[in-house]
N, CA, C and O of each residue as an XYZ file, in Angstrom:
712
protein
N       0.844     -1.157      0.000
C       0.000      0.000      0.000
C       0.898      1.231      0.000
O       1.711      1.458      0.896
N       0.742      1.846     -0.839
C       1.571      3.185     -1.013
C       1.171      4.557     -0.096
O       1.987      5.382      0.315
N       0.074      4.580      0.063
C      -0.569      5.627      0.986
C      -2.086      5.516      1.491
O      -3.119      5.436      0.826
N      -1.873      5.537      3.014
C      -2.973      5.166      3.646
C      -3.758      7.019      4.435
O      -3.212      8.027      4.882
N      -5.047      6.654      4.253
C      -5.660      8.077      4.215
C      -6.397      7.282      6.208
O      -7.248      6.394      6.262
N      -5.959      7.729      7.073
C      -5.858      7.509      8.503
C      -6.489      8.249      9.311
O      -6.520      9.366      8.794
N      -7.253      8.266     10.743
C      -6.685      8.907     11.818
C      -6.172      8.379     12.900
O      -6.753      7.862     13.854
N      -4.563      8.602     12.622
C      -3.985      7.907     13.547
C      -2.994      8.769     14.302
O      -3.094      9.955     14.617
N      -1.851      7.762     14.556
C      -0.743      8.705     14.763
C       0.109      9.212     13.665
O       0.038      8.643     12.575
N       0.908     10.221     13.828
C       1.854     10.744     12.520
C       3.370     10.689     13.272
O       3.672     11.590     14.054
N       4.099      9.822     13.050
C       5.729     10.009     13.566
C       5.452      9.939     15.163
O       4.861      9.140     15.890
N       6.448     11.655     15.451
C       5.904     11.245     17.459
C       4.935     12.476     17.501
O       5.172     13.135     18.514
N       3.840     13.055     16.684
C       3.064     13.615     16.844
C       2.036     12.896     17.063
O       1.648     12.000     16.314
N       1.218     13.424     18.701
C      -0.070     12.588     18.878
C      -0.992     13.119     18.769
O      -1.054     14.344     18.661
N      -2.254     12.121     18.765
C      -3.456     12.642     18.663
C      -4.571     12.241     19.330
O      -4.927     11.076     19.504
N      -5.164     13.317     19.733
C      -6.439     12.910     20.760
C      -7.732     12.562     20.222
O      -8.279     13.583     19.804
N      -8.546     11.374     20.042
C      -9.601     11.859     19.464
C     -10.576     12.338     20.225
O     -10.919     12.291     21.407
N     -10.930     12.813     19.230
C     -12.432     14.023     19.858
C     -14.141     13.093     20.239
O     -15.358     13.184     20.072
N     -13.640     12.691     20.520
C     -15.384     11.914     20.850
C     -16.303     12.872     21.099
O     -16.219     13.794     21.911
N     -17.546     12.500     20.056
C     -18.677     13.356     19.965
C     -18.538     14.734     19.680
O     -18.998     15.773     20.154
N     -17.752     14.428     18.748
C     -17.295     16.086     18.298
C     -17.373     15.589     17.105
O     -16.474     14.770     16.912
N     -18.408     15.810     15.789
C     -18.218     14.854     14.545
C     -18.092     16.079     13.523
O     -18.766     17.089     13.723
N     -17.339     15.997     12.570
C     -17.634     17.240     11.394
C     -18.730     16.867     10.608
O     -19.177     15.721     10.543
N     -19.231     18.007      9.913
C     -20.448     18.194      9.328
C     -19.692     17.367      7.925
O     -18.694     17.864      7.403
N     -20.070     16.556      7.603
C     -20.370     15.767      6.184
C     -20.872     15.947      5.284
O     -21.922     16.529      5.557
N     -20.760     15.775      4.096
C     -22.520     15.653      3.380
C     -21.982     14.174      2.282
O     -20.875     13.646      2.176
N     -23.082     13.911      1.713
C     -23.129     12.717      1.048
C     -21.859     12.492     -0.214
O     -21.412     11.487     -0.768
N     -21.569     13.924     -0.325
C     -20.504     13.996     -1.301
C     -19.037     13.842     -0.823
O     -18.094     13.251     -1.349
N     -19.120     14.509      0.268
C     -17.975     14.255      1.108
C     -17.235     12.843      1.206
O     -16.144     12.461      0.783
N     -18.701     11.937      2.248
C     -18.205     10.180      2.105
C     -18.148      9.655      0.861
O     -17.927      8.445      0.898
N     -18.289     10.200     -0.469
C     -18.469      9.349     -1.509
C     -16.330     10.157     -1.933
O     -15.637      9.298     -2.477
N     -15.887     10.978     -1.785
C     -14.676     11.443     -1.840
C     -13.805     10.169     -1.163
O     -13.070      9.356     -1.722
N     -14.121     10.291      0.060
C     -13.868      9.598      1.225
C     -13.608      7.760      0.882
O     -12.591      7.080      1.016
N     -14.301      7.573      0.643
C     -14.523      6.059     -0.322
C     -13.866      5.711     -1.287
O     -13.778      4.500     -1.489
N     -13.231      6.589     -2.143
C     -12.721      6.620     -3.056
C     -10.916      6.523     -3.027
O     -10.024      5.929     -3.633
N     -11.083      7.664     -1.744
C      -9.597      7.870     -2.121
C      -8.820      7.071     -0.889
O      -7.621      6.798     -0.830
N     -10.121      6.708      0.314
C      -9.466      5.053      0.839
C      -9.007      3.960      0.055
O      -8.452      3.037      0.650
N      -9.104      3.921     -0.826
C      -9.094      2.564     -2.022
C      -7.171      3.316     -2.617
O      -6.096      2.718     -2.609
N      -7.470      4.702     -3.028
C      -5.833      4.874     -3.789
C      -6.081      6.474     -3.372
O      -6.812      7.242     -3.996
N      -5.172      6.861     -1.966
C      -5.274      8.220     -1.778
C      -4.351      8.815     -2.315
O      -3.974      9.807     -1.691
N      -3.444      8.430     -3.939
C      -3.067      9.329     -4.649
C      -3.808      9.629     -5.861
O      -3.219     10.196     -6.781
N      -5.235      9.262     -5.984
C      -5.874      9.179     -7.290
C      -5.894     10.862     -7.303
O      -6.273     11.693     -6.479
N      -5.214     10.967     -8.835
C      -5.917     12.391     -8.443
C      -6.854     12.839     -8.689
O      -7.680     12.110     -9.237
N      -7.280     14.546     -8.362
C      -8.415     15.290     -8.235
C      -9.088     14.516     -9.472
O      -9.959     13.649     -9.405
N      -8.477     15.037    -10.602
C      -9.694     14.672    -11.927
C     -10.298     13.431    -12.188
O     -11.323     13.247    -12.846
N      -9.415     12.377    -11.485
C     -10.100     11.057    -11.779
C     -11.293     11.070    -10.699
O     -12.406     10.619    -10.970
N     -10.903     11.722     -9.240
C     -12.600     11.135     -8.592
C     -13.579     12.251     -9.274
O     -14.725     11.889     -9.539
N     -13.203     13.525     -9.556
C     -13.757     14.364    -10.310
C     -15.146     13.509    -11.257
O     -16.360     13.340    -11.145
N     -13.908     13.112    -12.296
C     -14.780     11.980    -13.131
C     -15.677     11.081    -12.547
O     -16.875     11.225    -12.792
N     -15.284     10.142    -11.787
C     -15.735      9.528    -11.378
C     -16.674      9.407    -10.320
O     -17.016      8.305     -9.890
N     -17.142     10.563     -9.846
C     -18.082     11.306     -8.951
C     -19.024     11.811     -9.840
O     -20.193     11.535     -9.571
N     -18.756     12.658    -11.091
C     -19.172     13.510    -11.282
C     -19.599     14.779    -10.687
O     -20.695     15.239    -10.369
N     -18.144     15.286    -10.625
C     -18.081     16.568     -9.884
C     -17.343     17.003    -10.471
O     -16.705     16.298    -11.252
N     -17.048     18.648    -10.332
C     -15.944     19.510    -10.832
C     -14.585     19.457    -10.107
O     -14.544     19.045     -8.948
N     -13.496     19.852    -10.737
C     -12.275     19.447     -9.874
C     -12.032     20.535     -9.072
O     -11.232     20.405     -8.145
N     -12.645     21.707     -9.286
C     -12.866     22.494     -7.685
C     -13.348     22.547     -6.781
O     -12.975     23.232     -5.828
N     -14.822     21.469     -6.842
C     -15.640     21.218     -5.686
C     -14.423     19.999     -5.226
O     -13.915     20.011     -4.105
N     -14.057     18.952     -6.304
C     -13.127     17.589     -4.937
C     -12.027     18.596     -4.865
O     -11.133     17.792     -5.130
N     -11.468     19.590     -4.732
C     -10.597     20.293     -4.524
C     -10.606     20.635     -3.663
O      -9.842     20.079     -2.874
N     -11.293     21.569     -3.241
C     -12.270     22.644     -2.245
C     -12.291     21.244     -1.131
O     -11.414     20.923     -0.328
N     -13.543     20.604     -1.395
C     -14.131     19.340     -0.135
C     -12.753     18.728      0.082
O     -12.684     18.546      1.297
N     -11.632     18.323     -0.485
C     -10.642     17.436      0.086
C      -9.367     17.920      1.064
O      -8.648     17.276      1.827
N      -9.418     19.822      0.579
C      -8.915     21.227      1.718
C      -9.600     21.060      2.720
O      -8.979     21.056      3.783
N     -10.944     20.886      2.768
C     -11.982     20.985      4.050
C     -11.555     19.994      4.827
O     -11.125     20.188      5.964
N     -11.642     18.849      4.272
C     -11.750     17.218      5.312
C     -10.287     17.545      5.995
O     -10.035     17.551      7.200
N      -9.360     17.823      4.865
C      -8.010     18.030      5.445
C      -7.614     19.045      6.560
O      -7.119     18.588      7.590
N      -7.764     20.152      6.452
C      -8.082     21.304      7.492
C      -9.060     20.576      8.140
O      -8.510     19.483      8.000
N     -10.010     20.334      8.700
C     -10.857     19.660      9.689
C     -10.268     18.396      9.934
O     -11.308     17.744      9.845
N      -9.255     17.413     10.215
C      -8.637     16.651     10.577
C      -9.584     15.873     10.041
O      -9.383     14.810     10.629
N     -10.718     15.650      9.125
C     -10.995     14.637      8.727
C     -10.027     13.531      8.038
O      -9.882     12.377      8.442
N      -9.420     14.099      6.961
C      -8.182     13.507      6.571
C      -6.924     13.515      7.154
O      -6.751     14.518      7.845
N      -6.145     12.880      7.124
C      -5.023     12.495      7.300
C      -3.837     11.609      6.541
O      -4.152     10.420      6.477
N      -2.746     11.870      6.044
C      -1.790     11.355      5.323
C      -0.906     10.926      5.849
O      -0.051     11.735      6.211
N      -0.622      9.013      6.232
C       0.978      8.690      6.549
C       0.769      7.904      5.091
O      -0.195      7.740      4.342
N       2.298      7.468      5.075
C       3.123      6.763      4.301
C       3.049      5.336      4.939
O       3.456      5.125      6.081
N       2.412      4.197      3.995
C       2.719      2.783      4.628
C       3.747      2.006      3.721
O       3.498      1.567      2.598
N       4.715      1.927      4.266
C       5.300      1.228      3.632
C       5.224     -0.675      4.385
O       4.580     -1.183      5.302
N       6.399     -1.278      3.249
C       6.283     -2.850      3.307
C       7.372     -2.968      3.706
O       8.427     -2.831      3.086
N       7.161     -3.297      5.031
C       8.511     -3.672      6.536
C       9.387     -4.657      5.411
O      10.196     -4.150      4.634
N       9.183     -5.713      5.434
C       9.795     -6.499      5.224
C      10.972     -6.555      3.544
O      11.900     -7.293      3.211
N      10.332     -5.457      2.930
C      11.140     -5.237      1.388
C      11.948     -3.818      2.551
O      12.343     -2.833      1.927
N      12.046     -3.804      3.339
C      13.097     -2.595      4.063
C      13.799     -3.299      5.452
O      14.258     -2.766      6.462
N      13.672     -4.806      5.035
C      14.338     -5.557      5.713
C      13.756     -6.017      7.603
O      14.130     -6.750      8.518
N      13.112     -5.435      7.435
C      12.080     -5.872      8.852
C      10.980     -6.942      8.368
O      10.032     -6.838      7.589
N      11.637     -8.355      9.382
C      10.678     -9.399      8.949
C       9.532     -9.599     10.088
O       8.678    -10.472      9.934
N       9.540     -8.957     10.966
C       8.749     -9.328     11.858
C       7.995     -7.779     12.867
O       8.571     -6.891     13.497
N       6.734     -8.003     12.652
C       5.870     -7.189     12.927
C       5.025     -7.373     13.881
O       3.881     -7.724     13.592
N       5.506     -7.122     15.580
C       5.390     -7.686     16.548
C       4.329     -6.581     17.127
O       4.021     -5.548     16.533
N       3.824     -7.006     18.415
C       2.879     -5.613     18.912
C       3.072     -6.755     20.456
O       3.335     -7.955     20.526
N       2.701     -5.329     21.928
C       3.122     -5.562     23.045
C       1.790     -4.935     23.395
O       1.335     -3.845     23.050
N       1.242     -5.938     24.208
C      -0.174     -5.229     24.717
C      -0.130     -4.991     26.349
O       0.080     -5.875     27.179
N      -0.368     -3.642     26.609
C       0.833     -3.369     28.151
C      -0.534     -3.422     29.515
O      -1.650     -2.992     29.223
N      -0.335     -3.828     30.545
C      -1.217     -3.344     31.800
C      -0.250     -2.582     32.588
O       0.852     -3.042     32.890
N      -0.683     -1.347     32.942
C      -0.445     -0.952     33.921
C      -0.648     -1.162     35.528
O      -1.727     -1.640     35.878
N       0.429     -0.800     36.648
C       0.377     -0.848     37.654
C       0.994      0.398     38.030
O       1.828      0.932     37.299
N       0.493      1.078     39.547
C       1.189      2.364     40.054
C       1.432      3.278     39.219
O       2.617      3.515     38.984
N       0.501      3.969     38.608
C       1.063      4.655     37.116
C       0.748      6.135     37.697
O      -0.304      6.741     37.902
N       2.134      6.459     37.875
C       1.988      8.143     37.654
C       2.205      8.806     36.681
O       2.916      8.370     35.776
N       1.581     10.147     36.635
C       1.546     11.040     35.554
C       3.137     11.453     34.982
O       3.209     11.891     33.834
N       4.241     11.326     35.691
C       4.921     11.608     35.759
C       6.052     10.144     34.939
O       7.109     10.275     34.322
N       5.387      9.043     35.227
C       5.939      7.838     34.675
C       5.271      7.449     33.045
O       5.914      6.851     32.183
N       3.909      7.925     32.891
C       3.236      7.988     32.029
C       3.765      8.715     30.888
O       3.677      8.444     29.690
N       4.320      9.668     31.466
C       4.591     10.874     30.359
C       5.828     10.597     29.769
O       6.104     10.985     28.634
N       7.009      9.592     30.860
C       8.137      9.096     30.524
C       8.166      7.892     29.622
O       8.936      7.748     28.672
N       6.915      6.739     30.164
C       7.055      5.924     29.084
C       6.539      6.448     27.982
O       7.407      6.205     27.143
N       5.218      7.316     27.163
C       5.022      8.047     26.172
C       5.872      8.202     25.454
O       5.968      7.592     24.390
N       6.764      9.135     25.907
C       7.775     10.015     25.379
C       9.173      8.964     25.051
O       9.998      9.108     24.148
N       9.126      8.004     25.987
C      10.295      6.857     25.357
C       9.390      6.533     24.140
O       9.334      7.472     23.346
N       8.634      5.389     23.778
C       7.827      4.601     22.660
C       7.573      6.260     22.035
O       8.645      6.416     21.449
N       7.118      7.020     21.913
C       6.977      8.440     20.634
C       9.045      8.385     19.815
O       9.445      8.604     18.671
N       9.767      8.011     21.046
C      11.138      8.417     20.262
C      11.828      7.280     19.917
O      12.820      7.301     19.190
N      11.229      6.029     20.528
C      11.831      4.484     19.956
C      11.787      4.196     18.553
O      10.642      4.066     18.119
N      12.801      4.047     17.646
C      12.951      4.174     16.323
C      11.860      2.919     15.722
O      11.267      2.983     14.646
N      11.780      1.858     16.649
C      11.302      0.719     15.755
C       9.452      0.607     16.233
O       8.591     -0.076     15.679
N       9.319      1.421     17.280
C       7.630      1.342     17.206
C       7.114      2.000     16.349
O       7.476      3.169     16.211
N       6.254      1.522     15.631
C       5.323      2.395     14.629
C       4.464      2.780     15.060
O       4.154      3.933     14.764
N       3.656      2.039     15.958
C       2.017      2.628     16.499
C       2.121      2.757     18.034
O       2.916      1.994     18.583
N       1.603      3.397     18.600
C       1.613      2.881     19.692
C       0.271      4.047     20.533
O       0.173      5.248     20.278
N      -0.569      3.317     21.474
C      -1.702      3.971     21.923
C      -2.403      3.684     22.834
O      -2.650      2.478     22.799
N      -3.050      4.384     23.986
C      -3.791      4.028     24.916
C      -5.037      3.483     24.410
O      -5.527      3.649     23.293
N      -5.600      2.626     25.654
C      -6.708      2.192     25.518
C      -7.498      1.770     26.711
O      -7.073      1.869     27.862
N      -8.842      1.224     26.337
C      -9.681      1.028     27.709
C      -9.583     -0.528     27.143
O      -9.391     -0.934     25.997
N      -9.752     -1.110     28.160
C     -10.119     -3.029     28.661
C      -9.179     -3.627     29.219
O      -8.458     -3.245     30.141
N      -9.183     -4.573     28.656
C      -8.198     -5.369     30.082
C      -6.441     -4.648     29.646
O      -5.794     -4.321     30.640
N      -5.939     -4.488     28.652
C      -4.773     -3.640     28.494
C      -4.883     -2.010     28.699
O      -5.922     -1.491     28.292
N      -3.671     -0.986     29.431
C      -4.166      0.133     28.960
C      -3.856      0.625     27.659
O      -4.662      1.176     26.910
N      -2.227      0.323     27.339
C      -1.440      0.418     26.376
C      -0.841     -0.567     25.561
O      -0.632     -1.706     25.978
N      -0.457     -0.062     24.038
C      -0.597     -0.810     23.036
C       0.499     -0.839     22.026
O       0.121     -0.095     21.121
N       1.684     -1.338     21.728
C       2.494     -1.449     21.084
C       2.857     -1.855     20.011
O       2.645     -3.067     20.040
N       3.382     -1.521     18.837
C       3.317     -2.504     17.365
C       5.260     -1.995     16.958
O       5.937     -0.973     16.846
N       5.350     -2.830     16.910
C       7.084     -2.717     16.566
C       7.386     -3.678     15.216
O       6.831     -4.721     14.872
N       8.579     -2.855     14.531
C       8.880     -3.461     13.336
C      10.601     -4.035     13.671
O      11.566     -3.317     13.936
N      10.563     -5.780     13.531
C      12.064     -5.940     13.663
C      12.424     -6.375     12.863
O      11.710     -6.623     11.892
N      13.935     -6.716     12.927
C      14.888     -7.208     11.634
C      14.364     -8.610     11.872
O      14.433     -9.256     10.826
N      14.036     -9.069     12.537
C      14.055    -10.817     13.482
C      13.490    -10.942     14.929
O      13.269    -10.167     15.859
N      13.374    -12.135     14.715
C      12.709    -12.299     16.113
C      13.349    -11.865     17.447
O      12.968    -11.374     18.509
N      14.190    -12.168     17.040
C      15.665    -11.726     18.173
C      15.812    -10.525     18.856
O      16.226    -10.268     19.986
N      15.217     -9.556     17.571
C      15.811     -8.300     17.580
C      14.004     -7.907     18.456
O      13.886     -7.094     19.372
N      13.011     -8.597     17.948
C      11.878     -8.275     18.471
C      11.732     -8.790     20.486
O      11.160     -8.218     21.413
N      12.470     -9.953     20.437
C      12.130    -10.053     21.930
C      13.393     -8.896     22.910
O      13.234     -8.381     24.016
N      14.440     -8.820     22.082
C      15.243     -7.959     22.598
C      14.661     -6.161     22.577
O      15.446     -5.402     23.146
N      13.590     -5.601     22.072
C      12.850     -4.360     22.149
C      11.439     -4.606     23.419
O      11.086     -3.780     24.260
N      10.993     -5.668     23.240
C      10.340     -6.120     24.328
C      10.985     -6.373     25.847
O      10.262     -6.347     26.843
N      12.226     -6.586     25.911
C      12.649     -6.686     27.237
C      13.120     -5.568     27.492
O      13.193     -5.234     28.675
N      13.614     -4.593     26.359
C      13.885     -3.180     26.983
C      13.137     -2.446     27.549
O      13.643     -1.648     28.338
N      11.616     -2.443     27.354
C      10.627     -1.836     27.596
C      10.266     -2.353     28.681
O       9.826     -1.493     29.444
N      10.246     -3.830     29.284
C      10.085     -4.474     30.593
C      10.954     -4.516     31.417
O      10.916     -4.822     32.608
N      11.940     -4.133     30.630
C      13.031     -3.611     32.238
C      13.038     -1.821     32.329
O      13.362     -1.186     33.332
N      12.721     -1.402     31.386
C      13.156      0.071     31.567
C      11.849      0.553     32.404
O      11.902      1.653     32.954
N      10.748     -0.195     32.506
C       9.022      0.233     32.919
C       8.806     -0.774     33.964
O       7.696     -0.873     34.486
N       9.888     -1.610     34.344
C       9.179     -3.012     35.434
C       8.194     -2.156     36.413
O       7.035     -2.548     36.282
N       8.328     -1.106     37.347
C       7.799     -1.014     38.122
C       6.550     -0.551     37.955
O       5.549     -0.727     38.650
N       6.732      0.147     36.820
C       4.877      0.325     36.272
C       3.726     -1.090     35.427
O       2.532     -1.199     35.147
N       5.147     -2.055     35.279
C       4.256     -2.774     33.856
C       3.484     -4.571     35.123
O       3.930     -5.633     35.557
N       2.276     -3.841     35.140
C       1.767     -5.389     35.746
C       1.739     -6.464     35.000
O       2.224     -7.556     35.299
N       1.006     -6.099     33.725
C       1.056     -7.903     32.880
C       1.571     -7.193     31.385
O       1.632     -6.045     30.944
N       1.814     -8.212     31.011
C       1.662     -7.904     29.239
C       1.745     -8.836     28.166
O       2.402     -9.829     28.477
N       1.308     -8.845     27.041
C       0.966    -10.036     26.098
C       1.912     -9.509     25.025
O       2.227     -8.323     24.931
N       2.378    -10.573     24.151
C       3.072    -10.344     22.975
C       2.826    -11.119     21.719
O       2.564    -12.321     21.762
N       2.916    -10.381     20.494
C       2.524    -11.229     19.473
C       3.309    -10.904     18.362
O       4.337    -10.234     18.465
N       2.859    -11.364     17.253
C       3.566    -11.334     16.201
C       2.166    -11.054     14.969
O       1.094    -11.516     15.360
N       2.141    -10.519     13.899
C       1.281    -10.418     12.684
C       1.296    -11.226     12.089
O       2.474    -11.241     11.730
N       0.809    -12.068     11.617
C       1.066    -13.012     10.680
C       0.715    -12.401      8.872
O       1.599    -12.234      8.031
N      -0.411    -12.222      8.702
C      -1.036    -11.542      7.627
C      -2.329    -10.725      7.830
O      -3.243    -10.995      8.610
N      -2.228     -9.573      6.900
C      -2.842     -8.491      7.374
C      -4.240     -8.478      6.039
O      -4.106     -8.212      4.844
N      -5.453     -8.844      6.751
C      -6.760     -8.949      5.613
C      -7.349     -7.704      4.884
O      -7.633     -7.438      3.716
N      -7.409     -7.046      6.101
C      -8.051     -5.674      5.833
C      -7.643     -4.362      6.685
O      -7.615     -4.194      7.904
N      -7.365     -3.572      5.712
C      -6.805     -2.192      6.420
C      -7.911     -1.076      5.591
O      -7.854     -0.610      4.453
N      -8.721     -0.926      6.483
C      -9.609      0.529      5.702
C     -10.103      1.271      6.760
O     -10.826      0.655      7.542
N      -9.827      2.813      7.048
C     -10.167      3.619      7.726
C     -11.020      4.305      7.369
O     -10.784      5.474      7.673
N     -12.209      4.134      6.700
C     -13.500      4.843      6.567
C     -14.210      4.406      6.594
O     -14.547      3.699      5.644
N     -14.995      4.531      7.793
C     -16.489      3.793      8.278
C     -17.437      3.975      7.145
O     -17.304      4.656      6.128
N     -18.371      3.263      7.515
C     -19.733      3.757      6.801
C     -20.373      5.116      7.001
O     -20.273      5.468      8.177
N     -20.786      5.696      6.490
C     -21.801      7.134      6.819
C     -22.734      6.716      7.590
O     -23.377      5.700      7.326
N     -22.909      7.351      8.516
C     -23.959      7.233     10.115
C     -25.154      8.094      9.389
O     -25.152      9.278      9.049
N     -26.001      7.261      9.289
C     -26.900      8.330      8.371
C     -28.003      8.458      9.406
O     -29.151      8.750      9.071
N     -27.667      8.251     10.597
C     -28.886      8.229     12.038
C     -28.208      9.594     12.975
O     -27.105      9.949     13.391
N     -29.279      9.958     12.989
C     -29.004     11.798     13.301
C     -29.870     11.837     14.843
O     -29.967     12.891     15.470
């Protein structure tokens, strides 16, 4: 996949989402939206065409989504043609977690070269890890750095590996219930 249209993270810039804070849409918008999930370098004139729209309205609407954080642009590349065979993720529980330890492990995983994703969450994990290694080796050896450098905060944690990836699409359906 050459370019994935996201809201995620970007590098070590984070992001909060806004729950119940939704931008105003309209039917033309998600049909943009749909389109350029599939190849977000198509350009303007082809969804143009293929909408039937002018290339200043998908012009205009694709400035909007973008300025309104609807859109978003990373780069996905293919780990493994850049020599990373293994695409591991660390699913973390916390224990004793201060704001102050929080902000330290953050700020380590935002500047760790080999995590790609990484994010809070609610259920039985709080935090969430996805790391790209050369080898397995190199993957349990980034996992024990993080469990010794965090022992006193880290109560449990699970580890895995990707095997193959089915579906990657970040655009829901249109909520057409108001």
């Amino acid at each position: 996949m050459r370019l994935k249209t996201a809201i995620d993270t970007l590098g070590t810039k984070s992001m909060r989402f806004t729950y119940g804070v939704k931008s105003e849409l309209d039917e033309k918008d998600w049909e943009i939206l749909h389109l350029i999930s599939k190849d977000a370098r198509m350009p303007v004139s082809t969804i143009a065409r293929k909408l039937g729209f002018t290339r200043e309205i998908v012009k205009y609407r694709l400035k909007k989504m973008e300025k309104d954080g609807v859109i978003v642009y990373q780069v996905w590349t293919n780990p493994p043609k850049l020599g990373y065979t293994v695409w591991g993720f660390m699913s973390i529980s916390f224990k004793d977690l201060t704001p102050v330890r929080e902000r330290e492990f953050i700020e380590y995983v935002q500047a760790h070269p080999y995590v790609s994703f990484a994010y809070s969450a609610l259920g039985r994990f709080d935090f969430g890890l996805e790391f790209f290694a050369r080898d397995l080796g190199h993957f349990y050896e980034m996992q024990k750095e993080v469990k010794e450098k965090f022992a006193n905060i880290i109560k449990d944690y699970e580890t895995g590996t990707f095997i193959d990836v089915y579906k990657v699409h970040y655009v829901p359906r249109e909520d057409k219930s108001k």
